[in-house]
Backbone bond lengths (Angstrom), bond angles and torsions (degrees), N, CA, C in turn:
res aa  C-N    CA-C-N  psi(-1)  N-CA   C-N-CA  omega(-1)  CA-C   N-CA-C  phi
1 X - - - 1.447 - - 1.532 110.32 -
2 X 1.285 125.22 -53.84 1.277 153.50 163.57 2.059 99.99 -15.53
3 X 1.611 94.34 -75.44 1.446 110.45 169.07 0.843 100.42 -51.60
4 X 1.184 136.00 -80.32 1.828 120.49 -161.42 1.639 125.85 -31.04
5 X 1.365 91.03 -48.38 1.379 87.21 -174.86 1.724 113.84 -87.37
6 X 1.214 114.12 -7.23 1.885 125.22 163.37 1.771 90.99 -41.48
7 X 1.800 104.38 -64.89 1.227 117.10 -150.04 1.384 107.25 -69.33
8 X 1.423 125.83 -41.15 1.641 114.05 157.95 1.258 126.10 -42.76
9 X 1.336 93.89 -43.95 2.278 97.56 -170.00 1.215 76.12 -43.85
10 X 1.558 123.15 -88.61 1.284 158.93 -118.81 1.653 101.66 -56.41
11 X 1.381 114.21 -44.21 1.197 132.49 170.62 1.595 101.07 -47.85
12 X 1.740 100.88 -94.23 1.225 112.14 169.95 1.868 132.27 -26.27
13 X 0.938 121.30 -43.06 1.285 128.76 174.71 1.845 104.53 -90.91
14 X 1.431 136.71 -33.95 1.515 118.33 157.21 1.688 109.96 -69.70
15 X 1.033 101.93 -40.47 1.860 88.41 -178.16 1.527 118.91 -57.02
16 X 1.587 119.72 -29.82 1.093 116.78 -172.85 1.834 94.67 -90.29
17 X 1.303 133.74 -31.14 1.116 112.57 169.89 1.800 138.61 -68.18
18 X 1.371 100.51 -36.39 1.537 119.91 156.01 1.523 114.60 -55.79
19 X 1.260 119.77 -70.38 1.378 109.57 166.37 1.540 132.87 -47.53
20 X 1.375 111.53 -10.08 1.409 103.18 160.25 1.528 121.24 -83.80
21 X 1.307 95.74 -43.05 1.651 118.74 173.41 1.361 118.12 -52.49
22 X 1.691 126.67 -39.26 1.320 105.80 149.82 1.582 126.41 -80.34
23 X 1.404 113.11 4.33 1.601 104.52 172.45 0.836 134.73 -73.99
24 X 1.910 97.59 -36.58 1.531 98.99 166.06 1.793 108.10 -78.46
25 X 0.939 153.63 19.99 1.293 142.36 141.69 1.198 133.14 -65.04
26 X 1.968 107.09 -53.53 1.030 148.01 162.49 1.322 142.00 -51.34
27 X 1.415 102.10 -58.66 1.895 113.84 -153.54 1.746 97.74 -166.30
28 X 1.713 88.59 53.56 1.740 113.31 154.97 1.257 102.19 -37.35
29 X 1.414 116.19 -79.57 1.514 105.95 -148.57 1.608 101.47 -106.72
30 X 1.462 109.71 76.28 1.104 115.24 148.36 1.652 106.93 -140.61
31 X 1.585 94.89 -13.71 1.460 101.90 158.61 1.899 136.15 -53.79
32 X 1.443 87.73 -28.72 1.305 98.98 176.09 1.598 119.68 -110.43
33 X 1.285 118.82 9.29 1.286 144.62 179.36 1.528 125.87 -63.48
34 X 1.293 131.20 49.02 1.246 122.28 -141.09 1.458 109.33 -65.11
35 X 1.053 114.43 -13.36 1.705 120.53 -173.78 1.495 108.55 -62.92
36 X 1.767 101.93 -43.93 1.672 122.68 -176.90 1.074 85.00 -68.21
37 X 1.635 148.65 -61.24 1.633 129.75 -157.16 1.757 106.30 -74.54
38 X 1.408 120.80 -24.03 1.243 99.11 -174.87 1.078 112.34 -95.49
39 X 1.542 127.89 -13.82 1.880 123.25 143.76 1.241 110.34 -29.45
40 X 1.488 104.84 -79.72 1.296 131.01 -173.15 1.843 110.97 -31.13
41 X 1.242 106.02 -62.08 1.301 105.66 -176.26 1.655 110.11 -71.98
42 X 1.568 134.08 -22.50 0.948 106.70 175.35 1.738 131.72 -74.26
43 X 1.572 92.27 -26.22 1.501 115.76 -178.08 1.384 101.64 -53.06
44 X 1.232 137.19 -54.32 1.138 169.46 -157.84 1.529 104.99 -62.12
45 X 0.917 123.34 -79.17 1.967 150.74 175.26 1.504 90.76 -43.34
46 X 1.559 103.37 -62.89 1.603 99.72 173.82 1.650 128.49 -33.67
47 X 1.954 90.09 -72.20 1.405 95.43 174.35 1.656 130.61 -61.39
48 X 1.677 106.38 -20.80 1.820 98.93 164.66 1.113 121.07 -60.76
49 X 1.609 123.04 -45.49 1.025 120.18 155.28 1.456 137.64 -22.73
50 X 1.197 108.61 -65.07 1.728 111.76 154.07 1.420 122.22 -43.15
51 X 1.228 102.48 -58.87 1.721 97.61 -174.19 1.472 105.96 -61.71
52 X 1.386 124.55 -46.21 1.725 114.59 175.14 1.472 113.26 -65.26
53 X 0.955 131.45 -42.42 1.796 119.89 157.84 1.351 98.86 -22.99
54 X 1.425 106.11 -104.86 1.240 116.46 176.37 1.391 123.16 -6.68
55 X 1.148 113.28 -58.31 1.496 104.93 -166.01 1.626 103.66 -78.47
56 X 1.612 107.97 -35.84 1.803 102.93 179.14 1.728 91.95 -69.20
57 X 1.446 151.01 -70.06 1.219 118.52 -165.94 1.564 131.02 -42.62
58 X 1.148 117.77 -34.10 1.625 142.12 -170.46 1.790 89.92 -66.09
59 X 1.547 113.69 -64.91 1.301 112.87 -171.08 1.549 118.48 -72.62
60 X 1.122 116.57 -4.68 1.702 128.83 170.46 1.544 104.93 -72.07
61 X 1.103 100.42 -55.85 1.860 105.94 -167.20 1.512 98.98 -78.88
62 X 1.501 133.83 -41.17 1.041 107.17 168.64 2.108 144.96 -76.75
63 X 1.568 92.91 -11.05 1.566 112.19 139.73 0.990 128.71 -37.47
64 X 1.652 116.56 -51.77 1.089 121.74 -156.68 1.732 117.95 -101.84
65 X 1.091 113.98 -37.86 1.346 135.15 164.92 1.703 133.60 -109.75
66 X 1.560 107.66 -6.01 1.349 101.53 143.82 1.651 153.85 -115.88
67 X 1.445 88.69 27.11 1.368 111.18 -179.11 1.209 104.29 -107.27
68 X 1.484 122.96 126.52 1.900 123.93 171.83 1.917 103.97 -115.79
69 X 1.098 130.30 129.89 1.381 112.00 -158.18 1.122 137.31 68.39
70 X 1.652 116.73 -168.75 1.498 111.05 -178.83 1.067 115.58 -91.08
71 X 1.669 124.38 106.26 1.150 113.88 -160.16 1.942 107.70 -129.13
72 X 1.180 137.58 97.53 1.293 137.39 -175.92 1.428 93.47 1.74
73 X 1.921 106.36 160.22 1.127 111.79 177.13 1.953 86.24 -90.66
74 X 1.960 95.21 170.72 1.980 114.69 -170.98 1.169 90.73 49.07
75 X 1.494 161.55 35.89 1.086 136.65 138.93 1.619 109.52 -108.41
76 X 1.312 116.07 146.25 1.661 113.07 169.11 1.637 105.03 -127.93
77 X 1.662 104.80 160.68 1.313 115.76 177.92 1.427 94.75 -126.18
78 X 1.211 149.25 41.34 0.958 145.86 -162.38 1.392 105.52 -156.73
79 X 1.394 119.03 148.93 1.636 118.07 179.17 1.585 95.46 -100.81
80 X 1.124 104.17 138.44 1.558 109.02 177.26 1.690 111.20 -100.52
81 X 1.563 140.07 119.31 0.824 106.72 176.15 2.073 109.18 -148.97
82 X 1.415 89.99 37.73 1.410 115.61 174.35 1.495 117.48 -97.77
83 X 0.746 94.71 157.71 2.093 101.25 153.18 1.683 96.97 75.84
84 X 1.093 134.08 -79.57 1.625 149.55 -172.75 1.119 122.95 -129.01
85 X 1.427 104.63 -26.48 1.363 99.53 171.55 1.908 110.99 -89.46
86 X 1.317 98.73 2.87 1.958 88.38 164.61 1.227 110.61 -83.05
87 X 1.681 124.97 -5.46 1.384 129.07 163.78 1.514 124.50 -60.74
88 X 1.518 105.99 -55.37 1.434 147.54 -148.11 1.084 124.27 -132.89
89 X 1.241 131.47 144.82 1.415 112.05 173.23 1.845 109.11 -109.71
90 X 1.224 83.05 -5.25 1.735 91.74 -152.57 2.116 93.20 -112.43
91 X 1.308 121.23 32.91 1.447 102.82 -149.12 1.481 126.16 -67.40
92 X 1.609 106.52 -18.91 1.524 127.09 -173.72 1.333 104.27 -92.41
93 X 1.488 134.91 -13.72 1.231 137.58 146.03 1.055 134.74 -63.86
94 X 1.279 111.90 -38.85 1.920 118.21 172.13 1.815 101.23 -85.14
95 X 0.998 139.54 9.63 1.763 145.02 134.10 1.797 103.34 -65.53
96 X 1.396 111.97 -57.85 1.335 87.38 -168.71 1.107 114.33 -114.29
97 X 1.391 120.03 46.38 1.191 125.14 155.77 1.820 97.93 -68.63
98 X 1.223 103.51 -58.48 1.615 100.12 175.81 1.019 143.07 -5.50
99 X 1.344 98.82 -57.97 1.764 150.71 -164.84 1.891 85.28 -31.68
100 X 1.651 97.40 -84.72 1.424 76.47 -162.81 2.075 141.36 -65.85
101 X 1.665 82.17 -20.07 1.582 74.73 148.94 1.326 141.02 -109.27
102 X 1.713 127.54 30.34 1.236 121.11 120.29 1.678 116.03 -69.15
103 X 1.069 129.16 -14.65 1.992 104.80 173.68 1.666 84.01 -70.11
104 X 1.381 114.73 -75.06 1.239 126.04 -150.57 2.051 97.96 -35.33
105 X 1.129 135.70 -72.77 1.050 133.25 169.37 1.207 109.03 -24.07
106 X 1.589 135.50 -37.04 1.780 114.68 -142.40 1.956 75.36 -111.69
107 X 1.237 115.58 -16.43 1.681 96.25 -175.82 1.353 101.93 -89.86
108 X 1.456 121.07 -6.65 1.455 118.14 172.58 1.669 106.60 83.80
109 X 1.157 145.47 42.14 1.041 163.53 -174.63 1.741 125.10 -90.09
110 X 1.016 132.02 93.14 1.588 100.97 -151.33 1.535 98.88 -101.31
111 X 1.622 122.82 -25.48 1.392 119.31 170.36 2.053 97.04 -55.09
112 X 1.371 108.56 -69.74 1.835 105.76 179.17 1.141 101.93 -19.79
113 X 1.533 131.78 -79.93 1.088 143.85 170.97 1.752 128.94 0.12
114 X 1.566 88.36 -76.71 1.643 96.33 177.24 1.317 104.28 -103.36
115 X 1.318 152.69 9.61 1.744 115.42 -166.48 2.270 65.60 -148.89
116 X 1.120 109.96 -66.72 1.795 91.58 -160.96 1.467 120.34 -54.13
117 X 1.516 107.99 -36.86 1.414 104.87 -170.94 1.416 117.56 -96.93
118 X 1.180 126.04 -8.77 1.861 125.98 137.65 1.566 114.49 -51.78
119 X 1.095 139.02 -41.04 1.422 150.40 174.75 1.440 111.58 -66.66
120 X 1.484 133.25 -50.13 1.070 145.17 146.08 1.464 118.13 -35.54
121 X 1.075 118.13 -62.48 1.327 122.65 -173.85 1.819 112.18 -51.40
122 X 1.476 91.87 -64.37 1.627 104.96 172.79 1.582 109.99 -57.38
123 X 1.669 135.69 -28.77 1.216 117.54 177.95 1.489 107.72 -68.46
124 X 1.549 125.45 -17.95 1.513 122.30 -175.89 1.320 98.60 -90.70
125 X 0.870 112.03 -27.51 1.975 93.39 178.52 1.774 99.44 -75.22
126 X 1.124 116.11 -19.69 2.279 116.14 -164.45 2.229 57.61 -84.44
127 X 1.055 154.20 -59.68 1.610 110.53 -136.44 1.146 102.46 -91.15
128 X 1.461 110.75 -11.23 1.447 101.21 -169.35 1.618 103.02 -80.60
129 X 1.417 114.42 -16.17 1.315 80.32 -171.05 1.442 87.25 -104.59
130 X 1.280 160.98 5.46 1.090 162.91 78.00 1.384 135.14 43.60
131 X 1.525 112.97 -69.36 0.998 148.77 -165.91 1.657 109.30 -111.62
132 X 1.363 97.25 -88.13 1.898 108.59 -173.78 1.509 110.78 -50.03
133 X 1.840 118.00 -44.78 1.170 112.21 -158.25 1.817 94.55 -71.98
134 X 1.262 106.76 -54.37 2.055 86.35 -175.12 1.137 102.16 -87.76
135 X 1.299 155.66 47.70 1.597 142.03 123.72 1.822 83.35 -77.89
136 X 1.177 137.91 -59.85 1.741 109.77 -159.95 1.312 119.68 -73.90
137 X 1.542 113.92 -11.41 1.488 115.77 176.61 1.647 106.66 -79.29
138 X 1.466 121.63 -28.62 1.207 127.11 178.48 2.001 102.90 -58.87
139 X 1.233 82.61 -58.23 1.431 99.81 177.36 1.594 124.79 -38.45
140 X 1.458 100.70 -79.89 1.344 117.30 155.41 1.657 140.68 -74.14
141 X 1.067 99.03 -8.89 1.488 109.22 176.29 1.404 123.26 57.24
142 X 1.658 108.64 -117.75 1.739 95.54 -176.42 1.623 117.33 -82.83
143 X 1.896 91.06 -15.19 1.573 79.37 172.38 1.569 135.22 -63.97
144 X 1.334 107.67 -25.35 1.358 111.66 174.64 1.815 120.45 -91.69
145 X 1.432 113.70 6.61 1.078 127.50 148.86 1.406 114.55 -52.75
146 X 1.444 90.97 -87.27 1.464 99.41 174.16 1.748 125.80 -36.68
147 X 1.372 124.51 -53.70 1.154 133.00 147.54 1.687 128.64 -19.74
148 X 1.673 117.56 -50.93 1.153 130.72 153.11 0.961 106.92 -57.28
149 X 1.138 150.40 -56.64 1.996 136.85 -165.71 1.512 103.10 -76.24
150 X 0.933 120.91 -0.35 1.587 116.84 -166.14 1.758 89.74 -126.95
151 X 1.160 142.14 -25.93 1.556 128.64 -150.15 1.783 96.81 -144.47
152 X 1.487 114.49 106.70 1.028 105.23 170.73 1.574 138.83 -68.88
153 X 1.343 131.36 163.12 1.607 124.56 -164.85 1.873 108.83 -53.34
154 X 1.632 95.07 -36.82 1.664 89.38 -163.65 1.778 66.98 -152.75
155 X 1.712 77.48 148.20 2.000 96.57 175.33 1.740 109.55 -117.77
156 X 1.093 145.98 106.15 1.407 123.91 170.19 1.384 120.96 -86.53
157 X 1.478 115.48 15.08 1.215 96.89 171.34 1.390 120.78 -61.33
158 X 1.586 115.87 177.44 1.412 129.56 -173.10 1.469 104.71 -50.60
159 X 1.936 105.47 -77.95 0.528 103.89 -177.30 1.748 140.21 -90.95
160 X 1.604 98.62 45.49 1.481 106.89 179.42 1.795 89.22 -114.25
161 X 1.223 109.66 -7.45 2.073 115.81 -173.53 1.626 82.85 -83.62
162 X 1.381 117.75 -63.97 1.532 118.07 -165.76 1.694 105.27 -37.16
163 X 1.404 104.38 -61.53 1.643 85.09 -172.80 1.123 102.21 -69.08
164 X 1.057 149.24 -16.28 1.211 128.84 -144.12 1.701 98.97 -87.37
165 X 1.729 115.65 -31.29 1.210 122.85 -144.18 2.246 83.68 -124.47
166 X 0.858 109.17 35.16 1.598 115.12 -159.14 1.729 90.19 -90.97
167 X 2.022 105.97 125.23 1.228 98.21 177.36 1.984 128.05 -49.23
């Protein structure tokens, strides 16, 4: 867990430094553009917003229904496969996939923007399925086999966004 979140900072804090570093090479004058930053920042505020929904609904239901016993808090022993996750398997991940381009938007970044936080995004889907998907099959075994053939990684339907994004 620890790592994971190294690898976000790490993300998050090189993307916003690289993306400045090609701006000023690049995309001078959008640096000084205040119109582009106050787009930028509203789109942005917006979309964190989303991703923290997301992640507080995702982390409610799994509080609540994947913990059996005393079990550390962010950890579950339980397969969750109600509420959003009969949508999804992955649902608090496809929120922060976002993540870095809402920062990248709200710091006004336009390399972040287009070339880091597409790259970002896709390196969390290579861990998730990488990483998350066989730590939970280890975990869960055939049940979450089975679960995979039946529940795709990320759902966009409407109404699999509604819960997902549900005040």
């Amino acid at each position: 867990m620890v790592l994971r979140i190294v690898v976000w900072v790490t993300m998050l804090i090189g993307g916003t430094i690289l993306g400045f570093a090609i701006d000023l090479r690049l995309f001078k004058s959008f640096l000084s553009s205040s119109v582009f930053h106050i787009i930028t920042l509203i789109l942005g505020l917006f979309l964190i917003n989303l991703v923290f929904r997301a992640s507080r609904n995702t982390g409610r239901i799994l509080a609540q229904l994947g913990r059996e016993g005393n079990v550390p808090r962010m950890e579950t022993n339980k397969l969750v496969t109600e509420d959003i996750y009969a949508c999804m398997r992955h649902p608090m991940h496809l929120g922060l996939l976002f993540f870095p381009l809402a920062v990248a938007l709200i710091i006004g970044s336009l390399s972040f923007i287009i070339f880091i936080a597409p790259f970002e995004m896709i390196l969390m889907i290579l861990m998730i399925k990488l990483f998350e998907e066989p730590e939970a099959i280890k975990k869960f075994g055939n049940d979450y086999l089975i679960y995979m053939k039946k529940v795709p990684m990320f759902n966009l339907r409407i109404e699999c966004l509604r819960k997902l994004l549900k005040k």
